[in-house]
Structures are given as C-alpha cells and as structure tokens.
N, CA, C and O atoms as a GROMACS GRO file, in nm:
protein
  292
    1UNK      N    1   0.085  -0.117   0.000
    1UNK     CA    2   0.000   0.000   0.000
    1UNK      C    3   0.089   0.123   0.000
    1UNK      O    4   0.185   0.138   0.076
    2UNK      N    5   0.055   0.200  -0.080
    2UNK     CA    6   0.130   0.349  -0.132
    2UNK      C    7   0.083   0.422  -0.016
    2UNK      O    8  -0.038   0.426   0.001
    3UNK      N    9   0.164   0.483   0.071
    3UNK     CA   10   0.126   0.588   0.218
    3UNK      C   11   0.149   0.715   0.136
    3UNK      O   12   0.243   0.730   0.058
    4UNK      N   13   0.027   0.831   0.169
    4UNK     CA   14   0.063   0.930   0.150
    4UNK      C   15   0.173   1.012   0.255
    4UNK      O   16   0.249   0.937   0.317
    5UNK      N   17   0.184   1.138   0.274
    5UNK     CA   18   0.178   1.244   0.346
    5UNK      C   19   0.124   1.236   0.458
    5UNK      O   20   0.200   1.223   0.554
    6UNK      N   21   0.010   1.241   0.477
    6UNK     CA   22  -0.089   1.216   0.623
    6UNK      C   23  -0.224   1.097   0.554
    6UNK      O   24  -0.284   1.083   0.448
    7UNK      N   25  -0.222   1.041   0.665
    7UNK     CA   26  -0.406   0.951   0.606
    7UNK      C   27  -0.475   0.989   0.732
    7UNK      O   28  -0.458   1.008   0.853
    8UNK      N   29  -0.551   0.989   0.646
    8UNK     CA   30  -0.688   1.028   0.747
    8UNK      C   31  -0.700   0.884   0.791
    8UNK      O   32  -0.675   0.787   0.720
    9UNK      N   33  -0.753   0.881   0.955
    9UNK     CA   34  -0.699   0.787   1.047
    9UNK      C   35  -0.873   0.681   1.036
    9UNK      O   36  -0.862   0.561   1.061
   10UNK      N   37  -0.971   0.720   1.012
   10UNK     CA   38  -1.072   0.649   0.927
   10UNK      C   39  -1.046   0.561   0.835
   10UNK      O   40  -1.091   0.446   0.834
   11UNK      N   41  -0.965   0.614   0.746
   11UNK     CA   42  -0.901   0.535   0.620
   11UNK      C   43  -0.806   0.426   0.673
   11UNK      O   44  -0.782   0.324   0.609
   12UNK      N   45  -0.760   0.452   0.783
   12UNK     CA   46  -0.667   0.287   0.842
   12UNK      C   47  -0.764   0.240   0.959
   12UNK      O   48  -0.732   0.147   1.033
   13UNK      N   49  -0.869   0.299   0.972
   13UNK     CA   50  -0.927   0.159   1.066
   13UNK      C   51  -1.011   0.139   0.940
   13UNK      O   52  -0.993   0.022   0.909
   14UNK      N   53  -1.102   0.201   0.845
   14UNK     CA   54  -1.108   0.107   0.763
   14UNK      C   55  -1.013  -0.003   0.713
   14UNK      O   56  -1.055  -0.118   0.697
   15UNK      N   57  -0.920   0.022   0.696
   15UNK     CA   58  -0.868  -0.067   0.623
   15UNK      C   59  -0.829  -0.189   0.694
   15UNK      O   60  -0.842  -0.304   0.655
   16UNK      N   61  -0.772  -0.143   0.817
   16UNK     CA   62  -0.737  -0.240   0.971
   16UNK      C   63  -0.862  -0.334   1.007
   16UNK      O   64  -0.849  -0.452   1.042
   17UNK      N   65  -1.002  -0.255   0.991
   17UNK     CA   66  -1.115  -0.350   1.044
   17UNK      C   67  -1.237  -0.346   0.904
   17UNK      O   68  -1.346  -0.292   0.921
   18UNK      N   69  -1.212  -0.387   0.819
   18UNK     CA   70  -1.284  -0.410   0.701
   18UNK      C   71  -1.411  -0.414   0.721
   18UNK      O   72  -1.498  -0.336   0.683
   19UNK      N   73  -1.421  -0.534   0.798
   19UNK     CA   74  -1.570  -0.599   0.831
   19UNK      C   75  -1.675  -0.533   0.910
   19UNK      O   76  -1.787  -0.584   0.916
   20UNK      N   77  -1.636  -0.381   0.993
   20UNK     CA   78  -1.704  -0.328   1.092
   20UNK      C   79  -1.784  -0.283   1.049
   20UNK      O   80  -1.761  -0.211   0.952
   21UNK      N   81  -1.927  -0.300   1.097
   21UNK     CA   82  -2.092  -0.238   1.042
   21UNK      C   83  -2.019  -0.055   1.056
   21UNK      O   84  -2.091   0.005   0.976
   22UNK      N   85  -1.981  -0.014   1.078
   22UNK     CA   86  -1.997   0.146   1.065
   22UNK      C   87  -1.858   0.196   1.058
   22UNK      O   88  -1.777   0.120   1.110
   23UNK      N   89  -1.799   0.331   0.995
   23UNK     CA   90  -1.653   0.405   1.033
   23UNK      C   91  -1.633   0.384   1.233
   23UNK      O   92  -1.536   0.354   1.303
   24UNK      N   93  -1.771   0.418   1.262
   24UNK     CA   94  -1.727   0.450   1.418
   24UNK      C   95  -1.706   0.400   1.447
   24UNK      O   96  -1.607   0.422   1.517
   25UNK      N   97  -1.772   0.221   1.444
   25UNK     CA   98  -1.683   0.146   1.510
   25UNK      C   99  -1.574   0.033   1.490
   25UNK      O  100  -1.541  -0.069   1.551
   26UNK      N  101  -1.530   0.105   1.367
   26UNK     CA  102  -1.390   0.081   1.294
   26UNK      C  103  -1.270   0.191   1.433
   26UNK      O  104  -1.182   0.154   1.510
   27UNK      N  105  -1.314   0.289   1.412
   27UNK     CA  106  -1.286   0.388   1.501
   27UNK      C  107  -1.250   0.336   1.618
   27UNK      O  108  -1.134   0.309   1.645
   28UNK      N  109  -1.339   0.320   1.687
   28UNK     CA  110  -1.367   0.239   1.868
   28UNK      C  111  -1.265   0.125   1.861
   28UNK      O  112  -1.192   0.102   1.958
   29UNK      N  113  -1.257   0.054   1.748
   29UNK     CA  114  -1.186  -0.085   1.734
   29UNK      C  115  -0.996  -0.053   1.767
   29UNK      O  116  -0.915  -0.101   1.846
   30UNK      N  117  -0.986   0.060   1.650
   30UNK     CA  118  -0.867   0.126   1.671
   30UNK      C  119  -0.851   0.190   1.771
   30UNK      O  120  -0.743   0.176   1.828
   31UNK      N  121  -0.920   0.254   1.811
   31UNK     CA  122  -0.904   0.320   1.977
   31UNK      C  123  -0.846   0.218   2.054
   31UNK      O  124  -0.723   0.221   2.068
   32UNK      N  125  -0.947   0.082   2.133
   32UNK     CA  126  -0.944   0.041   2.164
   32UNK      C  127  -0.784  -0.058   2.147
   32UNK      O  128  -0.707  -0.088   2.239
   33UNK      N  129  -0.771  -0.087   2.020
   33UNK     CA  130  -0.654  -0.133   2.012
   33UNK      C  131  -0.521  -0.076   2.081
   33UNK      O  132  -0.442  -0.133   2.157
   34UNK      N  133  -0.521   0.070   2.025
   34UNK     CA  134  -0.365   0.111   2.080
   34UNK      C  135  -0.367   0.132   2.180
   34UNK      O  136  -0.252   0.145   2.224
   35UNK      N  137  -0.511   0.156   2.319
   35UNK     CA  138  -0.482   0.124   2.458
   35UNK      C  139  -0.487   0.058   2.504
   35UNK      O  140  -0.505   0.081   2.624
   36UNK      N  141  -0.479  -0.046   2.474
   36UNK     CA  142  -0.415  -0.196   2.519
   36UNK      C  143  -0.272  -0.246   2.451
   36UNK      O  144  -0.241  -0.362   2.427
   37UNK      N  145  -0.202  -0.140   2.429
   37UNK     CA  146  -0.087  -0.190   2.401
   37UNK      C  147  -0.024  -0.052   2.434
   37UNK      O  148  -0.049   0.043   2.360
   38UNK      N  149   0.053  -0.040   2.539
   38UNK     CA  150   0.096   0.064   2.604
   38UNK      C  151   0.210   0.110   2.511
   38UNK      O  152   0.246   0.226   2.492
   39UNK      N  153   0.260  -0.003   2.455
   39UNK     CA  154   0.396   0.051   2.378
   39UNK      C  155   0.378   0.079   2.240
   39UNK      O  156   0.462   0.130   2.166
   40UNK      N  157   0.267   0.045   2.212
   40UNK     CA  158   0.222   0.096   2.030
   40UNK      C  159   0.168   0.234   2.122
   40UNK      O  160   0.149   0.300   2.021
   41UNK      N  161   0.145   0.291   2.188
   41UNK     CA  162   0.042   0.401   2.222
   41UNK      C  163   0.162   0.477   2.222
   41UNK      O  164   0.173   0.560   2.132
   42UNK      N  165   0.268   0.463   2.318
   42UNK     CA  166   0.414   0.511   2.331
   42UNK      C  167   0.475   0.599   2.221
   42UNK      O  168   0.508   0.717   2.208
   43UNK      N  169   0.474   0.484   2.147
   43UNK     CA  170   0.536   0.481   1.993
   43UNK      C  171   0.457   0.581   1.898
   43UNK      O  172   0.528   0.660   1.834
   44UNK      N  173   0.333   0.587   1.881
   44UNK     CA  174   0.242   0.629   1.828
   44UNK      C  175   0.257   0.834   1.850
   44UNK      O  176   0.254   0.933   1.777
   45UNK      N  177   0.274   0.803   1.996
   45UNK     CA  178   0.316   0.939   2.039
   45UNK      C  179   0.459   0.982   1.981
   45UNK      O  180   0.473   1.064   1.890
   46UNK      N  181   0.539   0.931   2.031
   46UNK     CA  182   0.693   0.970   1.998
   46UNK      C  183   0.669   0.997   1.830
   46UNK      O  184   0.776   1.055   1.812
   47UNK      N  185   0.629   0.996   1.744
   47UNK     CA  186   0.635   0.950   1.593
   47UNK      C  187   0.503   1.123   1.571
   47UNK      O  188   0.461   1.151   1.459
   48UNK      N  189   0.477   1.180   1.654
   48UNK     CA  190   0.366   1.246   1.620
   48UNK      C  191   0.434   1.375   1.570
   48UNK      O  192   0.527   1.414   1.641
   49UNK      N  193   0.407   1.446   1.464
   49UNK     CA  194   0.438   1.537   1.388
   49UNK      C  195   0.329   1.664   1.369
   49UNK      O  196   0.336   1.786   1.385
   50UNK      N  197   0.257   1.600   1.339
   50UNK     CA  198   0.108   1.691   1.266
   50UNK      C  199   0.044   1.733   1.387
   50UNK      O  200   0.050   1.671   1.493
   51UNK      N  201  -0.013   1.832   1.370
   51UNK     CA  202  -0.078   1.931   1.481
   51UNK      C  203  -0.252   1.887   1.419
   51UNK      O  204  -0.356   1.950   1.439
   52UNK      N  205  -0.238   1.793   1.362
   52UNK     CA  206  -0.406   1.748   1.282
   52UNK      C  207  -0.443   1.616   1.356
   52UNK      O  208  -0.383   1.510   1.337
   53UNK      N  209  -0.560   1.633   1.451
   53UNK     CA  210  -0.579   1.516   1.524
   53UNK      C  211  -0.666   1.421   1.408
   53UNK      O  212  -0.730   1.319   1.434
   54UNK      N  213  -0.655   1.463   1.318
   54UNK     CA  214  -0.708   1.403   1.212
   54UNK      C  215  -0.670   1.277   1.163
   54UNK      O  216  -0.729   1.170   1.149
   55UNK      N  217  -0.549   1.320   1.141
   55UNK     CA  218  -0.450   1.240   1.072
   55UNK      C  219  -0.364   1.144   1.150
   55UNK      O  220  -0.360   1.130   1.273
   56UNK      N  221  -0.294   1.077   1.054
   56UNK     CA  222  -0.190   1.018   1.111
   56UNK      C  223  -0.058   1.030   1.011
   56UNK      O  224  -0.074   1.012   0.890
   57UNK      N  225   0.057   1.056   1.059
   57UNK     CA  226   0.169   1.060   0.962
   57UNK      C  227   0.208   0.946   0.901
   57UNK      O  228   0.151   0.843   0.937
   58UNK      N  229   0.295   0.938   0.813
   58UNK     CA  230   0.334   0.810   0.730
   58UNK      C  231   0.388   0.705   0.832
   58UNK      O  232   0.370   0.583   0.828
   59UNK      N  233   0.464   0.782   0.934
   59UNK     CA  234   0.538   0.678   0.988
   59UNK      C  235   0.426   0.638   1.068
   59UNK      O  236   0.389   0.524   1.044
   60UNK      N  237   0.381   0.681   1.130
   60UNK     CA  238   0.215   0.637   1.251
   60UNK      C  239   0.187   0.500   1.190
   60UNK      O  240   0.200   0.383   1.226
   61UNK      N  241   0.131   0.581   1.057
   61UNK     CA  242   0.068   0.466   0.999
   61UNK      C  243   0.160   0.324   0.965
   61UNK      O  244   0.109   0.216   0.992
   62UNK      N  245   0.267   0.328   0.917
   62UNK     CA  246   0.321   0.221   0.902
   62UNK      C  247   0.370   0.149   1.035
   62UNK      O  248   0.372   0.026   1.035
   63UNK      N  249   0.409   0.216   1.143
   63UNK     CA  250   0.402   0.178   1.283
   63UNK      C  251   0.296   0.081   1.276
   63UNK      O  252   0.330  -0.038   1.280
   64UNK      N  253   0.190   0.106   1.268
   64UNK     CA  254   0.043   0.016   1.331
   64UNK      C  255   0.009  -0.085   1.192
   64UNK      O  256  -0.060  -0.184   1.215
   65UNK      N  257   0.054  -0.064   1.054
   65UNK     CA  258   0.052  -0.150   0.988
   65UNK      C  259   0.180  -0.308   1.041
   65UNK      O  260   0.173  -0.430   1.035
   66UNK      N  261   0.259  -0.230   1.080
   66UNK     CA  262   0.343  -0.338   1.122
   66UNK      C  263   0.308  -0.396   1.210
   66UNK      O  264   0.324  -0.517   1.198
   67UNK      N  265   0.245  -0.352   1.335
   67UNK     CA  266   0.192  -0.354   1.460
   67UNK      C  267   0.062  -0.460   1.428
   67UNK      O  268   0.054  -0.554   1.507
   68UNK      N  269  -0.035  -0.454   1.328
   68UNK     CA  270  -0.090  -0.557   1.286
   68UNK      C  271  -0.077  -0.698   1.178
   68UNK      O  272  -0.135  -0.798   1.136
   69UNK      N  273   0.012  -0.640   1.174
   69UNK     CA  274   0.074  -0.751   1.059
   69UNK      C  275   0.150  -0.847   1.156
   69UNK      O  276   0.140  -0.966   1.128
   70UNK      N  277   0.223  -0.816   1.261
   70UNK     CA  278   0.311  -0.889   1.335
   70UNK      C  279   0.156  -0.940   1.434
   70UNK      O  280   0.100  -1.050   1.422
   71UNK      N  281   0.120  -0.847   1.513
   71UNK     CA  282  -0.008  -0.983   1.608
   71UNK      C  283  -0.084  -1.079   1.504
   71UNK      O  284  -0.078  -1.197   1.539
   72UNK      N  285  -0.143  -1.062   1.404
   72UNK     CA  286  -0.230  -1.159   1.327
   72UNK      C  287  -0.139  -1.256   1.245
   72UNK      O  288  -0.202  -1.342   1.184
   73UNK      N  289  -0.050  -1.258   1.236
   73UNK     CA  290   0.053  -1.357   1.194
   73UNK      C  291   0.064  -1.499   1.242
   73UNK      O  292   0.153  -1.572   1.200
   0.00000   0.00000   0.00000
C-alpha cells in the first residue's frame, strides 16, 4: 500500500477493520486497540508530527501496519 503524506486515520481503521458495520466502530476498534498496548500508544506518540488530530503521519501509519501484521501472523 502506497502511504501518503498524512491519512486520514478512518481510512486505516477502515482498512485495519474491514468488516465493521460502521466508520465508528472501525474507530472504537482502533481506539481500543492502541490502549491496550501501552507501547504501540508510546510509539504512536513519539512518531507524532502533525498538529491534525485528524490524521496520522506516514510513519504512525506504518508503525500500526506493522503492529498488525506482526499480532495476526
């Protein structure tokens, strides 16, 4: 997957939770995920750039792509 610049952070729990009846609780799913993992939450922070709670930066995002690619493995 080609990462832009920033993704809108909708666009990776879509993509993270495919199957979820709604964005929101694609949303909730991702929430929920990175506070239960103290050190993706850590990480997530240290890596933060953008003043857009919108978004997520390239590296964010590939952080938590890795971050799911390594638990569902």
């Amino acid at each position: 997957m080609k990462l832009e610049r920033t993704i809108l952070k909708q666009t990776v729990a879509d993509y993270l939770y495919p199957h979820s009846i709604s964005k929101q609780s694609a949303m909730q799913a991702l929430r929920r995920e990175i506070k239960s993992c103290p050190n993706l939450h850590y990480q997530l922070q240290q890596l933060q750039r953008n003043k857009h709670r919108h978004y997520f930066t390239r590296e964010q995002a590939q952080l938590l792509f890795d971050y799911f690619k390594e638990k569902h493995s």
